[in-house]
VOMITOR-186421 format. One record per residue (C-alpha): residue number from 1; x, y, z. Coordinates in nm, 2 decimals. Example, Ala and Ser with C-alpha at 12.3 -4.5 7.8 and 13.67 -1.06 7.14 Angstrom:
<nodes>
(1 (1.23 -0.45 0.78))
(2 (1.37 -0.11 0.71))
</nodes>
This chain:
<nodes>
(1 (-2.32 -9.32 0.57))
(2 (-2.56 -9.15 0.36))
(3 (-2.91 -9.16 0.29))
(4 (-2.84 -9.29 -0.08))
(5 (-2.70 -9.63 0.16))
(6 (-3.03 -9.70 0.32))
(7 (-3.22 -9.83 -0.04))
(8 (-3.46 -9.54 -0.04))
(9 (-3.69 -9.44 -0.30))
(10 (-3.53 -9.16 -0.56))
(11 (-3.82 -8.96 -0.53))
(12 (-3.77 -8.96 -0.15))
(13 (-3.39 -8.87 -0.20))
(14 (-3.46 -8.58 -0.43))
(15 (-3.68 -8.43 -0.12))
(16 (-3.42 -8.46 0.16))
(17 (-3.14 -8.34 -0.06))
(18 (-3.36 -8.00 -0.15))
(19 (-3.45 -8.01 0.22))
(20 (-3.09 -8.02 0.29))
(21 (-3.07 -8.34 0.48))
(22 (-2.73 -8.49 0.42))
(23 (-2.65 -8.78 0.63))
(24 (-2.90 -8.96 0.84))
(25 (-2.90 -9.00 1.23))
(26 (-2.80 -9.31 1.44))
(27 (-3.19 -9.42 1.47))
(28 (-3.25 -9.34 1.09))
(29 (-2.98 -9.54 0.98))
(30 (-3.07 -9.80 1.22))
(31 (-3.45 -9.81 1.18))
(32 (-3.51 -9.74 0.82))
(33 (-3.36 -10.07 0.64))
(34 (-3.50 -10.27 0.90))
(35 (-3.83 -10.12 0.83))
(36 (-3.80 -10.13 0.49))
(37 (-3.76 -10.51 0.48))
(38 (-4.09 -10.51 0.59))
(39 (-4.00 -10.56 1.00))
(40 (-4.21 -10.47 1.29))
(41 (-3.99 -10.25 1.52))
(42 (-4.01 -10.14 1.84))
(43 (-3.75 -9.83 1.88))
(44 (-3.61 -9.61 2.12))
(45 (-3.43 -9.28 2.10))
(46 (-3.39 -8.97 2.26))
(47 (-3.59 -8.63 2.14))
(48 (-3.44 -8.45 1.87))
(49 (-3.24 -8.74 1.73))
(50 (-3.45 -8.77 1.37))
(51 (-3.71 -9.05 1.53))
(52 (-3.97 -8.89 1.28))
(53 (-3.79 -8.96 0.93))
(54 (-3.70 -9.26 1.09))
(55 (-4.09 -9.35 1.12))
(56 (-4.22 -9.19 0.80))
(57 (-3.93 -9.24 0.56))
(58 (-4.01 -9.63 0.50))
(59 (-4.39 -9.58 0.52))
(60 (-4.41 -9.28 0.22))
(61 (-4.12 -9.55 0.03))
(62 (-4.36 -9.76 0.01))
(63 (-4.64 -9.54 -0.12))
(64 (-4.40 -9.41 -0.41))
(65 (-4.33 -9.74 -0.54))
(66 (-4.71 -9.86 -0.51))
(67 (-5.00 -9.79 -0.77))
(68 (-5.14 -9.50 -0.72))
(69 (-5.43 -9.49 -0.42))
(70 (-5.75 -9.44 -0.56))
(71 (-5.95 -9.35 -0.28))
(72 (-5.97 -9.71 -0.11))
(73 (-5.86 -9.61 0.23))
(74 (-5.58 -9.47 0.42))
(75 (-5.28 -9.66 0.35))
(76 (-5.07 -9.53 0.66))
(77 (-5.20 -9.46 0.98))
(78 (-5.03 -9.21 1.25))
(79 (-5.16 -9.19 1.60))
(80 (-4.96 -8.91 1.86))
(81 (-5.03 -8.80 2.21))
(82 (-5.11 -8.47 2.11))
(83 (-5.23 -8.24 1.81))
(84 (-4.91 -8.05 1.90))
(85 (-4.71 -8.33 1.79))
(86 (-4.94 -8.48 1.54))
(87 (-4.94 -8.13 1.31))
(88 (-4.55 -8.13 1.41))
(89 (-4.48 -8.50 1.20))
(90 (-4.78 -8.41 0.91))
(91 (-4.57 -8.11 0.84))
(92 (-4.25 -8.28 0.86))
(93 (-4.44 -8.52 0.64))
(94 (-4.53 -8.35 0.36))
(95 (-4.15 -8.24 0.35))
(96 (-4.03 -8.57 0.32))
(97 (-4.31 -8.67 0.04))
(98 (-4.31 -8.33 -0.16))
(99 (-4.19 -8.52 -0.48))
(100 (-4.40 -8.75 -0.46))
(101 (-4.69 -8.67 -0.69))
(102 (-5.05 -8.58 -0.55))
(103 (-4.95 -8.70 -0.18))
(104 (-5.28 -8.67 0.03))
(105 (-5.19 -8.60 0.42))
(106 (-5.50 -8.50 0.64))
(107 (-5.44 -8.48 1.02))
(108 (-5.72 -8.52 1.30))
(109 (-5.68 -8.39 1.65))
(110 (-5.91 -8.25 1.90))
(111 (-5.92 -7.87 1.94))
(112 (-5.93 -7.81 1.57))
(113 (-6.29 -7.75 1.35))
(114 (-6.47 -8.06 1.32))
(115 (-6.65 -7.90 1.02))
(116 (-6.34 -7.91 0.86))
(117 (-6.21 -8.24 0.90))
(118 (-6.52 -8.41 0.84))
(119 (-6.48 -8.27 0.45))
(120 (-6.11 -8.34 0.45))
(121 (-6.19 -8.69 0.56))
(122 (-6.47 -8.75 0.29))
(123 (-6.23 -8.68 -0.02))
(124 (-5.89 -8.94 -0.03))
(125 (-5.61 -8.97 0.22))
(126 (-5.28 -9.15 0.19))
(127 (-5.16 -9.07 0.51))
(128 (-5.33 -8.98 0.82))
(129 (-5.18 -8.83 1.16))
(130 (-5.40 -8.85 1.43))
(131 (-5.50 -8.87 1.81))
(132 (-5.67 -9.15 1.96))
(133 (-5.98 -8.97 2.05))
(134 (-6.06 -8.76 1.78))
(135 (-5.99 -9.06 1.53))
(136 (-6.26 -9.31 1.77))
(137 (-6.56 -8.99 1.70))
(138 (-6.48 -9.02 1.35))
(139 (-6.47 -9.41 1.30))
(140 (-6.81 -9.44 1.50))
(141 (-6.90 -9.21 1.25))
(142 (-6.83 -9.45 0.98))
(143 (-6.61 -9.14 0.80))
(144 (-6.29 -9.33 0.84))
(145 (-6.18 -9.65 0.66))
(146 (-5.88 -9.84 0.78))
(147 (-5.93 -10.16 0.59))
(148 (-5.67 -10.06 0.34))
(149 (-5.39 -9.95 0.63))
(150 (-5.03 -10.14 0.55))
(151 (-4.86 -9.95 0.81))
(152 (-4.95 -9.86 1.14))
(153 (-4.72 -9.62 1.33))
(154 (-4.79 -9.57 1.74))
(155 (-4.55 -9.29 1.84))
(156 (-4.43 -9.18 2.18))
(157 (-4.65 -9.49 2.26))
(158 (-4.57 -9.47 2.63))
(159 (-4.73 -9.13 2.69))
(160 (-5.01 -9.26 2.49))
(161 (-5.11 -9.53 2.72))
(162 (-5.03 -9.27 3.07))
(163 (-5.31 -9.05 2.92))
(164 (-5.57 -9.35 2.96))
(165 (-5.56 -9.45 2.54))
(166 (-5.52 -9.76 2.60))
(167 (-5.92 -9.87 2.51))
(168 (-5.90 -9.61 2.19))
(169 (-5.61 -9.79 2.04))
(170 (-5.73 -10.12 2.08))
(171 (-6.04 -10.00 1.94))
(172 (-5.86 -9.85 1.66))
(173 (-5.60 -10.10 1.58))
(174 (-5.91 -10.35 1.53))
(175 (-5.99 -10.21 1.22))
(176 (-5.68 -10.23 1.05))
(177 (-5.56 -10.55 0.88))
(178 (-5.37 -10.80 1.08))
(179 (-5.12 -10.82 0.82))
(180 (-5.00 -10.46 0.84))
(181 (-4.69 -10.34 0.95))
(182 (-4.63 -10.19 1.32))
(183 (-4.36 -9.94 1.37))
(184 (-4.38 -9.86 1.80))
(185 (-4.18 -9.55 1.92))
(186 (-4.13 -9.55 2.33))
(187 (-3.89 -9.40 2.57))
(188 (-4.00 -9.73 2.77))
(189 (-4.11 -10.09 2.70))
(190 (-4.21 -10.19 3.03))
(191 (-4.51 -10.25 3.18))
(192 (-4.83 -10.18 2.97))
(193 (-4.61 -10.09 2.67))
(194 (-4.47 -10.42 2.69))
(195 (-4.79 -10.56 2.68))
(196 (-4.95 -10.40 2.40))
(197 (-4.62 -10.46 2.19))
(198 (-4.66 -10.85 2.25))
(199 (-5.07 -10.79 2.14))
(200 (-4.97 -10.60 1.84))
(201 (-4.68 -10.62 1.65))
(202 (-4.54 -10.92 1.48))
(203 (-4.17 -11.11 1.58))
(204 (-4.05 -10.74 1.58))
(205 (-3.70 -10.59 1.59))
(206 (-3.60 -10.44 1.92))
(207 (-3.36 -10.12 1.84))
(208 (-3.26 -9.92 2.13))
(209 (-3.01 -9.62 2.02))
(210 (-2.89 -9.49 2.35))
(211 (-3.01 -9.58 2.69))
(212 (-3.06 -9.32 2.97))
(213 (-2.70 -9.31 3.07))
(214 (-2.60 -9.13 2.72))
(215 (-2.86 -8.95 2.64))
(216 (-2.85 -8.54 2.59))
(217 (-2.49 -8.57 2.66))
(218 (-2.50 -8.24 2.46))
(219 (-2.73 -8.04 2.73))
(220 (-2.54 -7.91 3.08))
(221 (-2.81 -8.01 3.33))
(222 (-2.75 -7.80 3.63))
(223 (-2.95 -7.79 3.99))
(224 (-3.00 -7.48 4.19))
(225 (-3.13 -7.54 4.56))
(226 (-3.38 -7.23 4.67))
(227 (-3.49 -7.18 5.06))
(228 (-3.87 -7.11 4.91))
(229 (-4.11 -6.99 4.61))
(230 (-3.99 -6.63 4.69))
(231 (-3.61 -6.75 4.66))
(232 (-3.70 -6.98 4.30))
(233 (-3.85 -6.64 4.21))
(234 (-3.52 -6.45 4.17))
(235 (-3.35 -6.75 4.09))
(236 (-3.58 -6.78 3.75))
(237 (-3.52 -6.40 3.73))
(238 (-3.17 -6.38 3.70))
(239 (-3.17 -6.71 3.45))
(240 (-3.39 -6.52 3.20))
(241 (-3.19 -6.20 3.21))
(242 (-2.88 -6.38 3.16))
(243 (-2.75 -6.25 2.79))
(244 (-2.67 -6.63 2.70))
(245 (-3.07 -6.71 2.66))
(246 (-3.24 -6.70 2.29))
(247 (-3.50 -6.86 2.40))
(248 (-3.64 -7.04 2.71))
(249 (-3.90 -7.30 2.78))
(250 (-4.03 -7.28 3.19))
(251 (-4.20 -7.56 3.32))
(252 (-4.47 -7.59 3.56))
(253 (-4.67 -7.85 3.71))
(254 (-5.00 -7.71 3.70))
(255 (-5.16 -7.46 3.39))
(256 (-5.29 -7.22 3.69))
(257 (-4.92 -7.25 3.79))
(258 (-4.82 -7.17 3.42))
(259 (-5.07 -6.88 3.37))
(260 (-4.98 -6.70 3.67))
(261 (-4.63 -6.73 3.64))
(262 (-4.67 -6.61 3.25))
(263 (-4.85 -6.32 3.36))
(264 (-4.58 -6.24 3.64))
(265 (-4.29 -6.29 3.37))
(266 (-4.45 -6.05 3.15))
(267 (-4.49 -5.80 3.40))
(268 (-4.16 -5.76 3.47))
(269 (-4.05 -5.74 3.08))
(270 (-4.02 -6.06 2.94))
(271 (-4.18 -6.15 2.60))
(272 (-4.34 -6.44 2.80))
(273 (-4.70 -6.65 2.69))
(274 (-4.83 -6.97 2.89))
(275 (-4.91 -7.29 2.70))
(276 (-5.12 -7.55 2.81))
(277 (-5.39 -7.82 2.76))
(278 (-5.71 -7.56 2.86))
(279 (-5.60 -7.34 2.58))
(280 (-5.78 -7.35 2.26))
(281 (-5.62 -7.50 1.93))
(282 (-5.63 -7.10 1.78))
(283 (-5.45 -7.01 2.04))
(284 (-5.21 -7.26 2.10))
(285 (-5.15 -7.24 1.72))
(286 (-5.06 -6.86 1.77))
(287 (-4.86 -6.93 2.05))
(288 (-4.65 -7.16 1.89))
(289 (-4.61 -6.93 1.58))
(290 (-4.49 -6.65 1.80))
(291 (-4.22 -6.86 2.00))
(292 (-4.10 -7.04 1.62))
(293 (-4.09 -6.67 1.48))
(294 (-3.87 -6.52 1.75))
(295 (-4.14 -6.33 1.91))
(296 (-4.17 -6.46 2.25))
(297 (-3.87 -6.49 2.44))
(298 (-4.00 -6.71 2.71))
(299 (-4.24 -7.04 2.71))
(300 (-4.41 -7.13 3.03))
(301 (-4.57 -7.47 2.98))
(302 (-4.71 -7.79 3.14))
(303 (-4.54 -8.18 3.02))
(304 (-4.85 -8.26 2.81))
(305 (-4.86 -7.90 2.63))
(306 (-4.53 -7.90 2.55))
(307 (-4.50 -8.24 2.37))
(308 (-4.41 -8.25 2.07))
(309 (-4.22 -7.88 2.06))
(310 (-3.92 -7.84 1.82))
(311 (-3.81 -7.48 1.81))
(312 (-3.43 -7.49 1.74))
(313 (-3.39 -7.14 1.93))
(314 (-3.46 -7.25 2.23))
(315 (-3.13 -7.25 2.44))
(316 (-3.24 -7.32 2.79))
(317 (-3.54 -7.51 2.94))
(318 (-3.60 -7.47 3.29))
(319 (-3.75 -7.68 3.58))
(320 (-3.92 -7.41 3.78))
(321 (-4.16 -7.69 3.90))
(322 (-4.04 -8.07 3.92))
(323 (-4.16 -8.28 3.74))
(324 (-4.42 -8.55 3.84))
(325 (-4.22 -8.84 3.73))
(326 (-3.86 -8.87 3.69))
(327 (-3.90 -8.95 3.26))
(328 (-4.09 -8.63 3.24))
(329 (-3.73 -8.50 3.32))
(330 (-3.55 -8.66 3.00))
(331 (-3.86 -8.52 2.77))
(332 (-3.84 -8.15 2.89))
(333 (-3.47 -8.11 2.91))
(334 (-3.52 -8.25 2.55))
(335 (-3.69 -7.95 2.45))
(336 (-3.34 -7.78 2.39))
(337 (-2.99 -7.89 2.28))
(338 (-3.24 -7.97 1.92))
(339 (-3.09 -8.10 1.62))
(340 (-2.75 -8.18 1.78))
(341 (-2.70 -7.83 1.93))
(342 (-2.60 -7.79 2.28))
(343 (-2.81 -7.63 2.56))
(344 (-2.89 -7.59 2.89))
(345 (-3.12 -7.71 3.13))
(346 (-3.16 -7.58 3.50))
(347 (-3.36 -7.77 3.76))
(348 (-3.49 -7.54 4.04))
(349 (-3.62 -7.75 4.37))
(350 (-3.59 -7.69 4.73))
(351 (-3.41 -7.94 4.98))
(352 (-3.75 -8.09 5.11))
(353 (-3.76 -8.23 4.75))
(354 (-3.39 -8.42 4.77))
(355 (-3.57 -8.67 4.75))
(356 (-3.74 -8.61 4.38))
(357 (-3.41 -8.49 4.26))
(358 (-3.27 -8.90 4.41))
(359 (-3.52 -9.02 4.15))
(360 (-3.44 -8.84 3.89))
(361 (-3.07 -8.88 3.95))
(362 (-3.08 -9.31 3.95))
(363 (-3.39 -9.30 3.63))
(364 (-3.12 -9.10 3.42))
(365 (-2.82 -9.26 3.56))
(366 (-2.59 -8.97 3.68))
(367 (-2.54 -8.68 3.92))
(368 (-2.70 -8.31 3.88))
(369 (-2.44 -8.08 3.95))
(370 (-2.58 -7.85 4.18))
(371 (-2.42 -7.54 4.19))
(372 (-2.52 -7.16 4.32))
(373 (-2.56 -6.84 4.19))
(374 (-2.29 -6.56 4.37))
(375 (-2.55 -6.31 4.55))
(376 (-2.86 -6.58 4.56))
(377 (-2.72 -6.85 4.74))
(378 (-2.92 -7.10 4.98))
(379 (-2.93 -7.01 5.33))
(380 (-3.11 -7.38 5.43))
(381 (-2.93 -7.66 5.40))
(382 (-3.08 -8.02 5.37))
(383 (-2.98 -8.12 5.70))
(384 (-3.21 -7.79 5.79))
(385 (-3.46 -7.87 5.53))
(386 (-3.49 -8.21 5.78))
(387 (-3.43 -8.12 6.09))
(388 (-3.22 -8.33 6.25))
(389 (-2.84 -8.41 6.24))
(390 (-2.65 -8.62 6.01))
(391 (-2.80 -8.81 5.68))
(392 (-2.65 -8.77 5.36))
(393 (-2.77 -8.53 5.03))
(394 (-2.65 -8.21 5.15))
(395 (-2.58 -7.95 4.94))
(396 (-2.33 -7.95 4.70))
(397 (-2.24 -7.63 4.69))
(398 (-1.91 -7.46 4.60))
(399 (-1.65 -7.71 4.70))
(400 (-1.45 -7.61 4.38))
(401 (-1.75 -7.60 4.14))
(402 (-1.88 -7.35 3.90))
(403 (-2.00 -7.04 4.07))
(404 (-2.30 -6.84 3.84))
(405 (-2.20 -6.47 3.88))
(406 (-2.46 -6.24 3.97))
(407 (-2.46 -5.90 3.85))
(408 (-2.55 -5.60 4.04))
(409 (-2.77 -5.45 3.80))
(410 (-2.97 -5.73 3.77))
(411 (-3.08 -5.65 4.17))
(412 (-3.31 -5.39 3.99))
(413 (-3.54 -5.66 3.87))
(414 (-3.82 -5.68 4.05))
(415 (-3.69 -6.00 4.28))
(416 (-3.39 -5.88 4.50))
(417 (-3.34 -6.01 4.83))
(418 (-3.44 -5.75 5.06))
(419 (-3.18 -5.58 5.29))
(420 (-3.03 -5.83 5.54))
(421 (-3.24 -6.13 5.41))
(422 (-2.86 -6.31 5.36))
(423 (-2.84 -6.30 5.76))
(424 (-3.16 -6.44 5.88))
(425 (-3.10 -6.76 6.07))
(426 (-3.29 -7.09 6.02))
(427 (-3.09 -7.27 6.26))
(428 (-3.36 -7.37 6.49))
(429 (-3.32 -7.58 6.73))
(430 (-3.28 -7.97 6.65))
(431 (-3.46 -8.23 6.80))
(432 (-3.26 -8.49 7.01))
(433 (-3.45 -8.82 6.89))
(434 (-3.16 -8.99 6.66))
(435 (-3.41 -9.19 6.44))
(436 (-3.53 -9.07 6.10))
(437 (-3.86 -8.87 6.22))
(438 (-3.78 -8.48 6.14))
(439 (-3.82 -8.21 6.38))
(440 (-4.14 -8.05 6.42))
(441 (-3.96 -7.72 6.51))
(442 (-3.88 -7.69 6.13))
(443 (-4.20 -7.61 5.92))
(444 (-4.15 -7.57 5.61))
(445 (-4.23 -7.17 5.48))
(446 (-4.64 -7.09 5.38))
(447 (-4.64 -7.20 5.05))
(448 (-4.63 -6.88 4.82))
(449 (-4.67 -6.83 4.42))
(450 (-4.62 -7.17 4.19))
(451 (-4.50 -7.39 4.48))
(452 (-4.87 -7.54 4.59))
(453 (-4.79 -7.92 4.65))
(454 (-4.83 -8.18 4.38))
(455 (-5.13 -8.45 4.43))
(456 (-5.04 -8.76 4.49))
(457 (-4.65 -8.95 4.53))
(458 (-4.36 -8.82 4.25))
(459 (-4.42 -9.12 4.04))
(460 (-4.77 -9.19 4.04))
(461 (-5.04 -8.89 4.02))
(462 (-5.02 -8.64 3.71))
(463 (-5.14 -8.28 3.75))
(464 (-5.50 -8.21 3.82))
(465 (-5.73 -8.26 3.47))
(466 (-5.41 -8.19 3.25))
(467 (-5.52 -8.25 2.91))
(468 (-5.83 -8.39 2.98))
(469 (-6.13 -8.23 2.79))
(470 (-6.40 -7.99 2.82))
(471 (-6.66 -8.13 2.56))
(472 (-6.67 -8.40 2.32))
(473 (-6.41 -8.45 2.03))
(474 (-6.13 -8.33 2.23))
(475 (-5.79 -8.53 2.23))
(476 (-5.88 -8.75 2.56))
(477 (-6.00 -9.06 2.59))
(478 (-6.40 -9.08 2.74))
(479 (-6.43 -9.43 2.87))
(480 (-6.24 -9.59 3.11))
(481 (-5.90 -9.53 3.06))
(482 (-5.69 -9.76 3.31))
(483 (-5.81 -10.09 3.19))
(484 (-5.55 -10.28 3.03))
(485 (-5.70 -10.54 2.82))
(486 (-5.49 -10.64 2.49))
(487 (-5.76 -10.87 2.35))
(488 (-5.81 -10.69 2.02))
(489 (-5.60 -10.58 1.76))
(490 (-5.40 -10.93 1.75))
(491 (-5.14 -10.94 1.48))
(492 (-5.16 -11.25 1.22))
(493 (-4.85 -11.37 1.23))
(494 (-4.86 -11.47 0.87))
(495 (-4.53 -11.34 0.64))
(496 (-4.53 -11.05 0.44))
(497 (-4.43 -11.02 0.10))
(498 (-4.35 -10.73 -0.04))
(499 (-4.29 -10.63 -0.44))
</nodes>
């Protein structure tokens, strides 16, 4: 199939053809005649698969076969989770709509000059990209008309409602007309999602390209068991010096966690820079430049900072903390393996955390191979890590599987195990009581660098005041953000018809 199939606009042809964009993806070729018949969708698909031509293609079709806006109002309307992702589909906007003539795009996202947006906002915009917040200090300001909106897109809608935007969109969705159309992008549509779909969009089309069984089937996802933070240490350290890695995006679950492990990596010779939500827009933005341009070899980031990321060189992505809930998983492993390509993706946990690894395992329906490094192996096991006798999840190590080689020169790194660490003994002695209470004989190691506990359970608290903002116009919600009221917004579910 090809995109001259899917009955869009010449103009729009012309573009992707001089873009080089040949034949379009499963959830382009699924989503776009669909949306172009003037359907509500509500659509699923895995990062990296082409879920943002999928979104914008039908919306800028429309505005090249419509008269020419003449400063009414914004015709389509974008909202993101994040200005990271919001500037990442404006740009990928105005490649899609270069032919078409005089194509306004303005985007609005905390972090970034108000000054600024306020004068881009008072001259005429087709299409604008923007997060929740930022867009509600605007519209109380009266600088933002949405009466004139005929297609309202709500992507990565999910991760929109976890941040507490659930009042903002309703807010915002109020002022558009009831006869727009609604295109929903969501890794789920349970819940609170499911909810606001049944509020907002009209008798829409449910496609679902891949569930979590088959998604990144072109990433290896491997899991290496480390006895402490020391142990995760020069397991991370021998990862990055591998000669394999372009590029390599680190996650951790706080942004202290991500400074100081940033700092560390640099210290020891990587080209390494921390990103996360306390940073300012300027220096984000240079960030980002510096990782798309080659320049940094390493990314340490939180899940909300590293939304929205598409840097093709990336060839690994690394767990060094675990994630706070299991989908987390699915969108940082989707930071590599981009555009088709194949990557890898290493998950670093200790054996006290079997059971985070369980959840992860059943949410993306398979097994994590776990595997060890020759030289850095695990000297705890999990029946250790418990401290008791008998239960399942041990370790899965060797047995026939793939062995990492470690090379002797890579002892010189700053993180070698120190003389006779291999034949320390953890085998302390077990308790005798045969129910499922754990030895108090076994304490788990002082906690050292990046391994401070998480608040709250695996799938309920995020990391401390990630995102959140310091002063007004920032990209978080202010008002309560866990109420989930639907009343406003309510589609009409009169029939469109389009010329």
């Amino acid at each position: 199939m090809s995109f001259d199939t899917l009955g869009l606009s010449p103009v729009l042809l012309a573009a992707l053809k001089k873009s080089g964009y040949t034949e379009p993806t499963s959830v382009q070729s699924a989503s776009i005649p669909q949306a172009l018949e003037g359907h509500d969708l509500i659509v699923s698909a895995q990062t990296g698969s082409g879920k943002t031509a999928a979104l914008m293609l039908p919306s800028l079709n429309r505005i090249a076969n419509m008269p020419a806006n003449k400063g009414a109002g914004v015709q389509v309307l974008v909202l993101t989770p994040t200005r990271e992702l919001a500037q990442q589909v404006a740009e990928a906007t105005k490649t899609y709509g270069q032919g078409i003539q005089d194509l306004r795009i303005a985007t609005v996202v905390g972090g970034m000059p108000y000054g600024a947006q306020i004068k881009m906002l008072s001259r005429r915009v087709d299409v604008l990209v923007a997060t929740p917040g930022r867009l509600i200090d605007h519209l109380n300001a009266k600088r933002v008309n949405l009466s004139q909106v005929h297609t309202l897109i709500l992507d990565e809608a999910d991760r929109m409602l976890d941040m507490g935007f659930i009042e903002d969109i309703e807010s915002i969705v109020a002022k558009t007309p009831g006869s727009r159309q609604t295109l929903m992008f969501s890794a789920t549509f349970e819940g609170s999602v499911a909810r606001l779909a049944a509020e907002m969009l009209n008798e829409p089309k449910r496609i679902d390209i891949s569930n979590q069984k088959q998604k990144h089937t072109n990433i290896t996802q491997t899991l290496l068991y480390a006895d402490d933070a020391a142990h995760k240490m020069r397991l991370l350290d021998h990862l990055l010096r591998d000669a394999s890695v372009d590029q390599a995006i680190v996650f951790t679950a706080t942004k202290r966690g991500a400074d100081a492990l940033a700092d560390r990596l640099d210290e020891e010779g990587f080209a390494a820079s921390a990103l996360h939500g306390d940073m300012n827009q300027r220096q984000r933005t240079r960030t980002l430049n510096q990782l798309q341009r080659g320049r940094l070899r390493v990314l340490v980031a939180t899940d909300v900072a590293a939304r929205g990321i598409d840097v093709q060189g990336i060839s690994h992505a690394i767990n060094y903390d675990l994630p706070m809930q299991a989908e987390d998983y699915v969108h940082r492993i989707g930071r590599t393996g981009r555009a088709g390509r194949s990557g890898l993706a290493f998950t670093l946990a200790t054996h006290s955390e079997r059971h985070k690894i369980r959840r992860i395992e059943h949410f993306i329906g398979q097994t994590l191979n776990a595997d060890v490094i020759e030289g850095l192996e695990p000297t705890k096991t999990a029946e250790s890590s418990r401290g008791r006798k008998g239960g399942k999840g041990g370790g899965r190590h060797g047995g026939g599987e793939r062995r990492f080689n470690k090379h002797k020169e890579q002892s010189r790194s700053g993180f070698a195990m120190r003389k006779g660490e291999q034949e320390r003994s953890f085998d302390k002695p077990r308790a005798s009581f045969d129910g499922d209470r754990p030895s108090f004989g076994d304490r788990p190691a002082k906690a050292g660098f990046g391994d401070r506990p998480s608040r709250g359970g695996f799938g309920g608290d995020r990391p401390a005041k990630e995102g959140r903002p310091a002063s007004r116009g920032s990209d978080r919600p202010f008002g309560k953000g866990n109420k989930e009221s639907f009343s406003r917004g309510k589609k009409k579910s009169a029939p469109r018809a389009w010329a």
